[in-house]
N, C-alpha and C positions, 0 to 999 in steps of 0.2 A: 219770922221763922226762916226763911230763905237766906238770907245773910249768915242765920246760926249753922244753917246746912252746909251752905260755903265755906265758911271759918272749919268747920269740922274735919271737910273734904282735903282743904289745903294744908293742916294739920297732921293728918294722918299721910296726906302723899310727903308729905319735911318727913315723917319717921320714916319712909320707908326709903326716900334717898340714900344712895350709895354712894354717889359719886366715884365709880371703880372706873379706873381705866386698864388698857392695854394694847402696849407695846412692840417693838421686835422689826427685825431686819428678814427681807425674804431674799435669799442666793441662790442659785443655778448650781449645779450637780459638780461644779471647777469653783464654789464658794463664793462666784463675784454677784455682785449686787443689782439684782433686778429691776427696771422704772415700770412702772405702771401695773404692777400687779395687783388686777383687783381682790379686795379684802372685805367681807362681806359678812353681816349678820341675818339670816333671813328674818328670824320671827321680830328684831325692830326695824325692816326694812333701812337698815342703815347700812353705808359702808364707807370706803377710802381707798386710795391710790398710793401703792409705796413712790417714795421721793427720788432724785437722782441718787441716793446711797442708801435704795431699797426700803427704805425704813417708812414705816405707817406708826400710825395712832388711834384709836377710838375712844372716846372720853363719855362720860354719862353713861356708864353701864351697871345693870340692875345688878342684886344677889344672887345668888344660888349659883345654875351652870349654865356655861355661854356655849354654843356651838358656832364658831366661826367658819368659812370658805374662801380659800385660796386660788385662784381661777389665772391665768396666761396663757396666752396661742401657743403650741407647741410643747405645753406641758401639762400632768397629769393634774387635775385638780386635787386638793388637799380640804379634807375637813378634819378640824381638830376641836375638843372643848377641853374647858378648862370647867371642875368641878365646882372648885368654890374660890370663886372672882376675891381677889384681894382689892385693898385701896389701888394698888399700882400691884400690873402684872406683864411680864417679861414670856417672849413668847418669839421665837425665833424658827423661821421654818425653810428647807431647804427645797427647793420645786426639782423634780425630776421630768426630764423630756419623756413625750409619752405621745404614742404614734394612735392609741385603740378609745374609745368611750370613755368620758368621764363618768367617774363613782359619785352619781348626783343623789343632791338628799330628796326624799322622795317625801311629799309632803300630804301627798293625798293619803297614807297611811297614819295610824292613830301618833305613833311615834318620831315620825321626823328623822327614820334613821337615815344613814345613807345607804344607795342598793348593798354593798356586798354584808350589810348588818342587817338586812332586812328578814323578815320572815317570810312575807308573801313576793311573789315576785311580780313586780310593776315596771311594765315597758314604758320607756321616757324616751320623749322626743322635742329637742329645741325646733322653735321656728324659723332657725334661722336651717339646721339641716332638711325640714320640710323645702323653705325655700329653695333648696339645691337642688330638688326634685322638678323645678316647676309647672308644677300641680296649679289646676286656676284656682282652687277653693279652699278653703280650709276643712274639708271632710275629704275631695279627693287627696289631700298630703295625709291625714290618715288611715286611709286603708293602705300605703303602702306598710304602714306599721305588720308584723304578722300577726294574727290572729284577729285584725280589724277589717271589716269590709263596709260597704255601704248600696243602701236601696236607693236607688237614684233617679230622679223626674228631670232628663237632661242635662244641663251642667247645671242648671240654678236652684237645686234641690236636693239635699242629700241628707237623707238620715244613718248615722251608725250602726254598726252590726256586728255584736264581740260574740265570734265562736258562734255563730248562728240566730244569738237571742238580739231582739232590736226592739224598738219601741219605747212603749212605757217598760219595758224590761230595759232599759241603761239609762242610765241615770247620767247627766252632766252638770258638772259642778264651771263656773265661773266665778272669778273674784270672793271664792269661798262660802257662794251661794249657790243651792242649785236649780237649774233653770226648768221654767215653767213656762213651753207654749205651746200647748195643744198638742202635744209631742203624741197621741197618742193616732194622727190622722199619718196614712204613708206619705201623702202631697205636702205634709208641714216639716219643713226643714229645719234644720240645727239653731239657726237665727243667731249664729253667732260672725263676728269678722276677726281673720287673723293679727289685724295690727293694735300695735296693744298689748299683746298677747308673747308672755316668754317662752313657755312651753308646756308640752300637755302629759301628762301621765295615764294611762291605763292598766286599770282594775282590772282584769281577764277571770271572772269569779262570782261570786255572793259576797258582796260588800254591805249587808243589810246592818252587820252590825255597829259601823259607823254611819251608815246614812240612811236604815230604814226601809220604807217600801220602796220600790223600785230598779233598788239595786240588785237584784235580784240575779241578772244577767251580768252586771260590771259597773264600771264608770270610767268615765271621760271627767279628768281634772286639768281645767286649763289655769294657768299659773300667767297672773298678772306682769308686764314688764316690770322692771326696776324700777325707784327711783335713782337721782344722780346720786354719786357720791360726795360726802359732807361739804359744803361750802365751794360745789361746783354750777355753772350753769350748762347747760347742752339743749341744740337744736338740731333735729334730722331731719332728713325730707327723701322719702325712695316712691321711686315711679316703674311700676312695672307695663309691658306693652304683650298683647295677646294678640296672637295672628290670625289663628283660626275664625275666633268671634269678632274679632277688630276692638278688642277689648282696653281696659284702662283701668289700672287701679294707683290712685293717688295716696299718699299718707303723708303728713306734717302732724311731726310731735314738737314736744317745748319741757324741758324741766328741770328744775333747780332744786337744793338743798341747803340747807345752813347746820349748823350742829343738833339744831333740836329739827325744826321744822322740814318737812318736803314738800312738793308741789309737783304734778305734770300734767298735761293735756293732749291731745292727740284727735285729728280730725282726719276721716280717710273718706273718699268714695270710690266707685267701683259701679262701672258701666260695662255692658257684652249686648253685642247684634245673637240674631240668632247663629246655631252652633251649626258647624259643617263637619257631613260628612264625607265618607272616603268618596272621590267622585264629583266634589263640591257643590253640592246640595246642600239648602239649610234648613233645618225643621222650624215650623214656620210657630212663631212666637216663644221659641224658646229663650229670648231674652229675659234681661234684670238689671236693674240697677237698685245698688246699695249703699246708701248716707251711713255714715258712723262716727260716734261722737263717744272718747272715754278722757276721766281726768277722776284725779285723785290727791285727798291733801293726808298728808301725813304729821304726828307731832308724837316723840320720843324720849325719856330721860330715864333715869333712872328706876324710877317707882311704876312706870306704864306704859306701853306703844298705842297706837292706837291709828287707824286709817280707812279714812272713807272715800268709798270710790264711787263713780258714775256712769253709766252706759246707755246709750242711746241711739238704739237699731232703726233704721227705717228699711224695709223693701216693697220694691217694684216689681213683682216678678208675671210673665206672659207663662201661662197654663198652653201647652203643646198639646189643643186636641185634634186640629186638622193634619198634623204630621205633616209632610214635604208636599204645600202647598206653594201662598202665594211666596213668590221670591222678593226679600228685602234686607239690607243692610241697616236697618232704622233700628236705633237702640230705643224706639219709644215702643210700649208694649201696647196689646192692641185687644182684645175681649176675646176669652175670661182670660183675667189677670186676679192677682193676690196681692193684697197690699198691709204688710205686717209691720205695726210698731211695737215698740221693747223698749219698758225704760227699766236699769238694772241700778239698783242701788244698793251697797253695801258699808257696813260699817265691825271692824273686827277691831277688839282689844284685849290685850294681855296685861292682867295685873299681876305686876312681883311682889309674893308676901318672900318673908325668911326663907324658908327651902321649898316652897311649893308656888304653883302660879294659876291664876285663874285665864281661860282663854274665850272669849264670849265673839259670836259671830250672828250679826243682824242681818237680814236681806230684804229687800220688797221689788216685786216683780211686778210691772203693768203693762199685759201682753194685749193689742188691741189688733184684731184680725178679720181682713173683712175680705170678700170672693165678691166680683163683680162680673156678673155673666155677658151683658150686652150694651149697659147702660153703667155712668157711675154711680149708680145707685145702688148702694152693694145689699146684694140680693140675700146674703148669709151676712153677718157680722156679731162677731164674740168677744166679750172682756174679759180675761180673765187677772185677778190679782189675787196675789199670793205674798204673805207673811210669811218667814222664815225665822227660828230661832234654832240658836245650838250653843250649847253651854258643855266649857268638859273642865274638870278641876284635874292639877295635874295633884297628888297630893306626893309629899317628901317621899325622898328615893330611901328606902330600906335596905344598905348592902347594895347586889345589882337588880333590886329589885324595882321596876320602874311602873306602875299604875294610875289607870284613871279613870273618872267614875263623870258622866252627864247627862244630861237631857238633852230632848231634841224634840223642835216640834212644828206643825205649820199651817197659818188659815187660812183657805181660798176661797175667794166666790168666783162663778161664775154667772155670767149676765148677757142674752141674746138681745139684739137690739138689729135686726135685720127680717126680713117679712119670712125667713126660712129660718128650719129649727133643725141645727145637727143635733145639739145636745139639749138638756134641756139646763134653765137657772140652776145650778145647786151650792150647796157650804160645805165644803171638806174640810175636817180636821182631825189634824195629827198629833198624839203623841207619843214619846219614844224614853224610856231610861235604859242606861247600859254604862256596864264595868267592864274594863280590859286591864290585862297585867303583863309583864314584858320584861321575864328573867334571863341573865345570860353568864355564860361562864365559860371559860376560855374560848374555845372556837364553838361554843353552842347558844343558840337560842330557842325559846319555847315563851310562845306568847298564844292566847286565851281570851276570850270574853262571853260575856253571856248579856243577854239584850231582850226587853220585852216594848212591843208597838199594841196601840188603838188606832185604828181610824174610823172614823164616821162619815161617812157620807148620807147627805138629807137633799131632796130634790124637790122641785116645785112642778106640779100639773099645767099641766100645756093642752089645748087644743080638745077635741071632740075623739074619742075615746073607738079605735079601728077605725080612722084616719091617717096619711100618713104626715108625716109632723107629730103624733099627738103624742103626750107622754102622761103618764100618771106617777104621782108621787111617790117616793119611795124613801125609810129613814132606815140605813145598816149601820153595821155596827162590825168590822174585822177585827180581831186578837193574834197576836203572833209572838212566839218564842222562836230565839234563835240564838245561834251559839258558832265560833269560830275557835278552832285548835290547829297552832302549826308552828313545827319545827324547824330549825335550820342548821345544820352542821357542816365542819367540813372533812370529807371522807380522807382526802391526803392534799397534800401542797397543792393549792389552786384549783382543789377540786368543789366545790360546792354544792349539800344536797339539801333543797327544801321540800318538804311535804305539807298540805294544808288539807283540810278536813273544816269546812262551811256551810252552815244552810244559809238560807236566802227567802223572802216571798215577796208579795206583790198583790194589793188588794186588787180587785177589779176596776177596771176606769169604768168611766161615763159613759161611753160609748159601748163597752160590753153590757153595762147592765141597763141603759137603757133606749140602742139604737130602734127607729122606727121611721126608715126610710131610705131614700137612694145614697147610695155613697157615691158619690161624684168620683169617675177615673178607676171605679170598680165596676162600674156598671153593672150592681147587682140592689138590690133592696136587702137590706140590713134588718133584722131585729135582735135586740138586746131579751136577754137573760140577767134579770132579777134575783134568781135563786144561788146564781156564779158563786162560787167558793174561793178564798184565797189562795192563787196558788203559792205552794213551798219546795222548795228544793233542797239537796245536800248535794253538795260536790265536791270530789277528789280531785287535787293536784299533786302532780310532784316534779319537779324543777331539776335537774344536773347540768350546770355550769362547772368548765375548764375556763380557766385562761392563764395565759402566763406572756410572754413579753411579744411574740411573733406572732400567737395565735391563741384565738375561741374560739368555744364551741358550747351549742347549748342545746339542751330537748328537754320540751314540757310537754307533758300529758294530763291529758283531765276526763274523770267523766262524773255527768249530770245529768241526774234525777230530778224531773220535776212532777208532782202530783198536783193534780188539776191544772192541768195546762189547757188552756183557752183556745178557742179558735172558732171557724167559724165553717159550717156543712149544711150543704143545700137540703133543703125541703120536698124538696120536685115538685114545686109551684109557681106562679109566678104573680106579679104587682107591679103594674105601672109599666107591663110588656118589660119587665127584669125580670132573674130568677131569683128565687129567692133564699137566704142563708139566717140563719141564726149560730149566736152563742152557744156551744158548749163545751163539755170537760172531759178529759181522759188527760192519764198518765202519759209521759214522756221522757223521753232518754236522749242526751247529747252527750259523743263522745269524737274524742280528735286530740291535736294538738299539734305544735310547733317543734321543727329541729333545723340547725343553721349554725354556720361556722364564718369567721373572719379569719382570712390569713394573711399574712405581713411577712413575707419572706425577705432575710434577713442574706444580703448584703444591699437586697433593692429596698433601700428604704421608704425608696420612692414606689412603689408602688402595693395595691390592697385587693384582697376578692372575696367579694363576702357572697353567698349564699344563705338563700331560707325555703322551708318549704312549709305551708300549713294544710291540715284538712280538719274535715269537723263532719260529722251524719249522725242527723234527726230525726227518729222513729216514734211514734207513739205506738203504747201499748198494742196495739193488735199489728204492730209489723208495718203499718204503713209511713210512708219519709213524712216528716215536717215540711211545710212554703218555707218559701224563704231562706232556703240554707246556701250558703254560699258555695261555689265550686271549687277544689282544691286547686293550688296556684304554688307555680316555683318559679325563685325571684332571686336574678342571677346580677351581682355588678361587678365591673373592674374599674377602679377607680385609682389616680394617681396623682399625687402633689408635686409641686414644685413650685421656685422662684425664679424670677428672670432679672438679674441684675438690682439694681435698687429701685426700682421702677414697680415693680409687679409681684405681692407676696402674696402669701396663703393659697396661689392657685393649686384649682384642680380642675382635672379634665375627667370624666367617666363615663363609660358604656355600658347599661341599663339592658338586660332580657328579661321578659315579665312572660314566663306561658300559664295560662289557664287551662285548665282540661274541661273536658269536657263534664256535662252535668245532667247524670241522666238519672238522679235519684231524687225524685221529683214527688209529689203532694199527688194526689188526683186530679188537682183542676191548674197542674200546670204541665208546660210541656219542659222536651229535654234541650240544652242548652249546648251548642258546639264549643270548642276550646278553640285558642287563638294565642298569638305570641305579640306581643309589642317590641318595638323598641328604641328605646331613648336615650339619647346623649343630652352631654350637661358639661358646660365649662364655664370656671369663673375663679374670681380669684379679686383682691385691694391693687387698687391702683394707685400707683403715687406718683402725681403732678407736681411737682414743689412744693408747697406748705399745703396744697391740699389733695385728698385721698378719699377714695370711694370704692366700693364694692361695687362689683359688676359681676352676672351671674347671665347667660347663655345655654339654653334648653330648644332639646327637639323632639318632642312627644308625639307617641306613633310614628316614627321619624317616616317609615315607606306607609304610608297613610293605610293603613289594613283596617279594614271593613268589618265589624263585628259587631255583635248583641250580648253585652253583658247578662248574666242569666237573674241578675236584681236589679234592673234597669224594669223600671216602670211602661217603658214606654214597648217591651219587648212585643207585647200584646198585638199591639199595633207595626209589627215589623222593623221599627227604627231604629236604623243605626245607631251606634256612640260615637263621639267623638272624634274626628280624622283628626289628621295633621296641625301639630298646634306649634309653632315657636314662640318661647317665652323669653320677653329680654324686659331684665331685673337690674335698677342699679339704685344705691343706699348710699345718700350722703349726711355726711356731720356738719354742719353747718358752724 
């Protein structure tokens, strides 16, 4: 029988070979011919390099429509498609110099447009501009995004915060799976590492209708590096050095290509002493170190892509509860410490039928998390793994009309294996269908979907019944409809207005419905609510974008409604000499939003000043602020390019002002938060030694070491400072 399955399989991929290719010369805006323009397919992970007389090729390409990218330093990128791929197709593209952002395809939305075709608007950020910032982590590089901030346990802990909402409220996506660990504790961090990593997108919204519950608040889509381009080999190797922490972050990748097949690997680590602040004091075990291991094989023709990737997190991380204690430099951490493993593994393929395509994306997550208080005998430890499935049929385009219809869905256990019980054993499962449609006509779009979710969650009894630890069983059942409407038009030459109109929800996690004990770094006793309702939302946006050759300018507004919104209000009791809090629900309202301009004053080519400013406030129904909302922040840069002879290109040099205000619209049980100004410089730019050439990247964070308490800084409770004076020195070689 298996043989006749085989025979069948490789019968049906022959019918569906195309063998199309496509052609074409890429020129400069004077028509001469461009070297090394990259030429790039996203959805078959393939691409190529034009030759000394501009010219490329890609051979093995499916039916129906291709969207290709155009990418070179100093000029604007180009996406172009061809609707219906002939045997041999002719495709000739002319690159314009281009000083402002590229118009990248945004791929965390259902359609893969690029921004300026987009409906929703999704802030995108490479890592290689995060890099320019240097930020040590990969969550401090996005909150400088606007409208991103982060709740933070020192530098070795950082959870995201879009527009106020965080938690199991955002959702992050990795290598097209989305990640599962224990995201719903404040102490458990991102568990993600930047290298690897191209770039990240942000949802700012209700994205429930492509990802379900939890999107609720946004997402975080991090986009896998490349592989090479066809029939190339490449080896890099960048080493960054931290002042502050006495820090060190390694990475060696490796990766090749042939016309059908790819391959790459990548191994980094990442060690910091404890962090200093202004003053030079170190909070005593704020250390970490982090192993990371990702690789991926690819295989591509005509009839399917298909690529499976690998990821494997380890961390070390030192829990900061004595604050500016014993003094050391030792990057070994020292009790209580957290020790989180992550293996991520994923497998996406796209089937090309005649005009339609099928897109299927597998995941498995095995999140192993263990708290060790005084001995290695970890006194808490949690497993949790997680199933992912996502299926979306693109079906044949009608005119402009572009639709798609799939499932989604996902099964988790979790499993205590530590003498302490945060949560208790349970089985979550997901499932999800949903249709979106994606009409457009001249400078308009209007795209739509409607989506229905189940989840269940079933729990297993624990322990001795008003004890703490103890849990009793519990089997629910959540239902949710949801729906997304939004427009895109453009008002006059370069003006651009989007409007979107989204609900969102979010079943209740574990931990609301059935805490029963101290939450470690709250210092309060927890109990869970049983009865919790799913929360849902709808929320307003609307988007105006200018831009034109010297200058942008953009403002987004939003406001969000949430019913039954969660949280947690004391008792006026007390257990285990804590006070005590439980689970419940009232209505909520967030509203805010972002406006900021880049300017390029023209005859200084050479030189850019971009501004932003965001805010966001949190009320529930009877008038009082939300926790957790971030302080509004204006965030000022001047930034300049140049080159120095043949020796030294792509540099820049910039001057970073960052002020926070202050934050006195505050929850009841927190206090109000002073404002403060940073400020950072940044210089770097390729260097060329004879045949070889490196990036080199030079950073001065807090540059006059100013002393401050971020107002979602964990540790604020406790008095401690953030982070004084940090220089970062970054360099990235090709090997």
């Amino acid at each position: 029988m298996k043989k006749y399955i085989i025979a069948l399989f490789l019968g049906f991929s022959a019918m569906l070979q195309a063998q199309n290719a496509v052609s074409g010369i890429v020129t400069d805006n004077t028509k001469q011919p461009l070297i090394g323009v990259s030429v790039y397919v996203p959805e078959l992970h393939k691409g190529t390099i034009t030759d000394a007389n501009g010219k490329y090729v890609l051979k093995n390409l499916p039916n129906g429509t291709l969207k290709l990218r155009f990418e070179y330093v100093g000029y604007a990128s180009q996406n172009q498609a061809i609707d219906k791929l002939q045997k041999t197709n002719t495709l000739n593209i002319q690159m314009i110099t281009s000083t402002f952002e590229m118009d990248e395809v945004i791929v965390s939305t259902a359609f893969s447009k690029i921004q300026s075709q987009n409906v929703m608007k999704v802030e995108h950020a490479s890592m290689r501009d995060l890099e320019k910032k240097g930020t040590a982590t990969l969550i401090e590089g996005l909150a400088t995004i606007p409208g991103v901030s982060q709740v933070s346990t020192g530098t070795s802990i950082g959870k995201p915060v879009i527009r106020g909402l965080s938690g199991n409220r955002v959702l992050v996506y990795s290598q097209g799976v989305r990640v599962e660990n224990q995201q719903f504790g404040d102490e458990h961090g991102l568990g993600l590492n930047d290298a690897g990593v191209e770039s990240v997108e942000v949802i700012k919204g209700p994205a429930s209708l492509l990802y379900g519950s939890d999107a609720l608040g946004g997402v975080l889509y991090f986009n896998p590096e490349k592989f090479a381009e066809a029939n190339t080999f490449k080896a890099n190797f960048s080493q960054k050095l931290f002042s502050n922490t006495l820090g060190s972050n390694s990475s060696l990748g490796v990766k090749t290509s042939t016309e059908n097949w790819k391959f790459l690997a990548r191994g980094s680590y990442n060690t910091h002493s404890d962090y200093q602040i202004s003053g030079g004091d170190r909070v005593t075990n704020s250390r970490y170190n982090e192993t990371d291991f990702k690789t991926g094989i690819g295989y591509s023709n005509a009839a399917f892509s298909t690529v499976l990737r690998y990821n494997f997190n380890k961390l070390d991380l030192g829990i900061p509860e004595e604050g500016i204690a014993e003094q050391s430099k030792s990057k070994n951490t020292i009790f209580p410490r957290q020790g989180v493993d992550n293996h991520l593994l994923s497998w996406n393929s796209v089937i090309y039928l005649k005009n339609s395509k099928l897109d299927v994306d597998l995941g498995y997550i095995a999140n192993d998390r263990s708290e060790f208080e005084d001995s290695n005998e970890a006194i808490l430890r949690m497993k949790l793994k997680t199933f992912n499935y996502d299926a979306k049929y693109h079906l044949p385009k009608i005119g402009n009309l572009e639709s798609i219809v799939g499932i989604q869905g996902m099964h988790q256990t979790n499993a205590n294996f530590g003498a302490e019980y945060l949560i208790p054993d349970a089985t979550t499962n997901d499932f999800g269908v949903f249709g979106t449609a994606n009409y457009e006509w001249k400078s308009n779009v209007i795209q739509g979907g409607l989506r229905f979710d189940n989840r269940k969650i079933a729990t297993v009894a624990h322990g001795v019944l008003g004890e703490e630890g103890s849990f009793e069983a519990i089997d629910k059942s959540f239902d949710s409809f949801n729906a997304s409407l939004g427009y895109k038009t453009n008002l006059a030459d370069n003006l651009t207005m989007r409007l979107n109109v989204a609900s969102g929800f979010r079943a209740p996690n574990l931990a609301e419905l059935t805490s029963n004990g101290v939450h470690e770094g709250t210092n309060r006793y927890e109990i869970g609510n049983s009865n919790l309702k799913t929360e849902q939302n709808l929320q307003t946006d609307v988007n105006f974008e200018y831009g034109n050759t010297h200058f942008e300018f953009f403002v987004n507004g939003f406001y969000n409604h949430i019913n039954n919104y969660i949280y947690t209000s004391p008792t006026g009791t007390q257990l285990e000499n804590n006070d005590v809090f439980e689970y419940i629900q009232n209505n909520a309202k967030l509203y805010g939003g972002e406006v900021g301009l880049h300017f390029h004053p023209h005859p200084l080519d050479w030189l850019h000043y971009e501004t932003s400013f965001e805010t966001v406030t949190g009320k529930k129904q009877n008038g009082d602020y939300l926790p957790l909302i971030p302080a509004n922040n204006w965030n000022n840069t001047i930034r300049t390019e140049f080159k120095i002879k043949n020796w030294f290109d792509e540099g820049f040099a910039s001057l970073n002002v960052n002020t926070t205000l202050n934050q006195d619209n505050v929850s009841g049980f927190e206090t109000s938060s002073n404002g403060y100004t940073l400020v950072n410089l940044g210089f770097g730019g390729k260097v060329k030694w004879g045949k070889t050439a490196f990036n080199v990247n030079l950073n001065g964070n807090n540059l006059f070491d100013k002393k401050y308490i971020a107002h979602l800084s964990r540790l604020k409770t406790d008095g401690i400072p953030n982070i004084g004076r940090n220089i970062v020195l970054g360099v990235n070689f090709n090997l």
